[in-house]
N, C-alpha and C positions, 0 to 999 in steps of 0.2 A: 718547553716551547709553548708558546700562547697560541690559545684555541680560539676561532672567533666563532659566533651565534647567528647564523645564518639561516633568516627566516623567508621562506617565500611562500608569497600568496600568490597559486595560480590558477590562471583557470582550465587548464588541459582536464586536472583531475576531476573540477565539477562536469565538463563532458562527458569521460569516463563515466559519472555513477549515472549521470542524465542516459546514456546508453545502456549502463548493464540494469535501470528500471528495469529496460523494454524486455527484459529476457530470465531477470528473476520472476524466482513465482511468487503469486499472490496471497498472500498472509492477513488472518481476519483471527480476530479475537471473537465467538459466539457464543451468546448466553441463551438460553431459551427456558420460559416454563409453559407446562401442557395441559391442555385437559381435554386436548379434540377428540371429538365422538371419531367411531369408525367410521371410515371413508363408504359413504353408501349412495355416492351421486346428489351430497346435498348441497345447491346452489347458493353459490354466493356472490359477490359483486366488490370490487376494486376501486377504495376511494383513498382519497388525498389527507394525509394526520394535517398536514398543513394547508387551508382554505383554499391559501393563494395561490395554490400548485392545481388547484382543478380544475380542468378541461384546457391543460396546456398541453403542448404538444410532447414536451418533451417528459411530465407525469405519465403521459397515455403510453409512449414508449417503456419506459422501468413499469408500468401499469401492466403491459403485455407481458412481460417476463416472468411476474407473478404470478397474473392467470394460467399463462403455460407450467407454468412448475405444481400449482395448486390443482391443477387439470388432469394434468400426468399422474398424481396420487390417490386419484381416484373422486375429487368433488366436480362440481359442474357449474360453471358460470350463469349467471341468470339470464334468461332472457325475453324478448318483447316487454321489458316495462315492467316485468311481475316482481314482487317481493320477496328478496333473498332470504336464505335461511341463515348465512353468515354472512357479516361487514369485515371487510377486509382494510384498514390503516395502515396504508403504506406511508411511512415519511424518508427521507435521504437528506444528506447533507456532506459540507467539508468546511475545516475553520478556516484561517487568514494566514496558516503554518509558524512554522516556532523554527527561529535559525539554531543553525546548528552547529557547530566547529570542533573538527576534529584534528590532531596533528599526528603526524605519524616521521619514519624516519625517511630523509634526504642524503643522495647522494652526495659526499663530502671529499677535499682533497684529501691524499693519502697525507701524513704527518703537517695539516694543515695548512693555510691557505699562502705561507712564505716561505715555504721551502721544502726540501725532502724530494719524495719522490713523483709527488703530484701538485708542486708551489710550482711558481713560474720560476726560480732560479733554477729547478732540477729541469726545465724544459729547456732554458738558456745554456744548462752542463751538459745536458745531454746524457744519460748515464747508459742509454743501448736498451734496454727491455721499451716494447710499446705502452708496458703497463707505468712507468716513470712518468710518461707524458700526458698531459690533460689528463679527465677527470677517468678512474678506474671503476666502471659499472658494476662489480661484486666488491666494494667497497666501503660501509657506511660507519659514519663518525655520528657516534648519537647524542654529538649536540649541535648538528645541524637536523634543523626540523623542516617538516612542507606543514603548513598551514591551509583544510579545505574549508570551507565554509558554505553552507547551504543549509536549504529549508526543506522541513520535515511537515507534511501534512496530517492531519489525521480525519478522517471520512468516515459517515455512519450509516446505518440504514436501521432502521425500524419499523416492525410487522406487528402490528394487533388484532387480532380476531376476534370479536363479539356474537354471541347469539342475538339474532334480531327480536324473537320473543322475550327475551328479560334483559338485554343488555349486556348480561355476564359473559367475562374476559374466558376464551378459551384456551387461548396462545399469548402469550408474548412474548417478542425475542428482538437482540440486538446484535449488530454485526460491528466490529470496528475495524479499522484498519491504518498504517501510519505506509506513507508512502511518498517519493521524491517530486508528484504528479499531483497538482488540483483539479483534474479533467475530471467530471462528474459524468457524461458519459462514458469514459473508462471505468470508473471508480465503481459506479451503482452496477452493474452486470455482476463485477465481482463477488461486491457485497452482495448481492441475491443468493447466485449461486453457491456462496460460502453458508449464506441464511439456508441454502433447503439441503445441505448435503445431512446425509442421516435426518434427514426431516422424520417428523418431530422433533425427533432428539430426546434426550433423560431429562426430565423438568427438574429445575432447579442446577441445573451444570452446565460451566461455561467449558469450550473446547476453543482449541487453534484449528482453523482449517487453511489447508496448504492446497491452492487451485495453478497447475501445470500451466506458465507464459503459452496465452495465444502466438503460435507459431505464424499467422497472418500477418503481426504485429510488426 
């Protein structure tokens, strides 16, 4: 009996993953290498790797997150105007996304879509079971497909630390992350908090950090 190839494009499923974002957890590729002195309250100051982003509003917010996490670990932020012992290069971002298409399997009629127990002639025969009629939910014929299609983002954030006295790198590290979301206020919190878990971290090793959905969200 002839099988037909029935393809749907829909958009229930892009909903779907657009909702279960909100509630998976947040996944970051981090690399970091080290050479930070002991934490012994020495101050530093929170600037922009990118020119254009300084003294914007929305810099000074992912600006504060930083200082809070670098505060917490024992250094000190500068203050009245004096000169830091460490510069702090904050940069963040997210690209333009890359589509994506997945297919998976589709509910299909039972012995195809002209007959048997789930065509329209076995609904016109009438055969008695409710599973003969319309489409049977534990069912699937796999060569009817669902076709999703969506965009995949990918989001960074980058931390450099300098000694102010000779310029030399004492930290650097990258966060990446690929996600269903170009929200850069979503996105940078992540990426921070993905950037300082096990802060410092092993120089030279990149890790996966796996951060628990804001239940707020």
């Amino acid at each position: 009996m002839p099988i037909l190839r029935k393809v749907l494009a829909a958009a229930a499923p892009l909903a779907l993953l657009a909702v279960s974002a909100c509630t998976q957890p947040f996944e970051a590729k981090v690399s970091r290498f080290q050479a930070l002195p002991v934490p012994e309250g020495q101050t530093f100051a929170v600037v922009a790797a990118d020119a254009r982003n300084e003294g914007g509003l929305e810099f000074a917010q992912y600006a504060g997150l930083v200082t809070q996490r670098l505060a917490a670990y024992g250094y000190r932020p500068v203050e009245g105007g004096a000169k830091p012992e460490l510069i702090v290069k904050f940069g963040y971002g997210v690209d333009q996304g890359q589509p994506k298409t997945v297919s998976r399997p589709a509910p299909g009629p039972a012995f195809g879509p002209w007959g048997g127990w789930g065509g329209p002639y076995g609904r016109r025969w009438g055969y008695g079971s409710a599973f003969y009629y319309g489409w049977d939910p534990f069912w699937y014929d796999p060569w009817y497909q669902q076709i999703d299609t969506y965009t995949v983002y990918t989001s960074h954030a980058e931390m450099v630390i300098e000694r102010t006295a000779d310029g030399k790198h004492v930290f650097e590290g990258k966060a990446r992350a690929r996600s269903l979301d170009d929200a850069l206020p979503k996105l940078v919190p992540n990426l921070v908090e993905a950037m300082f878990t096990n802060f410092p971290g092993q120089s030279g090793e990149e890790v996966r950090i796996t951060i628990a959905p804001d239940k707020k969200r």
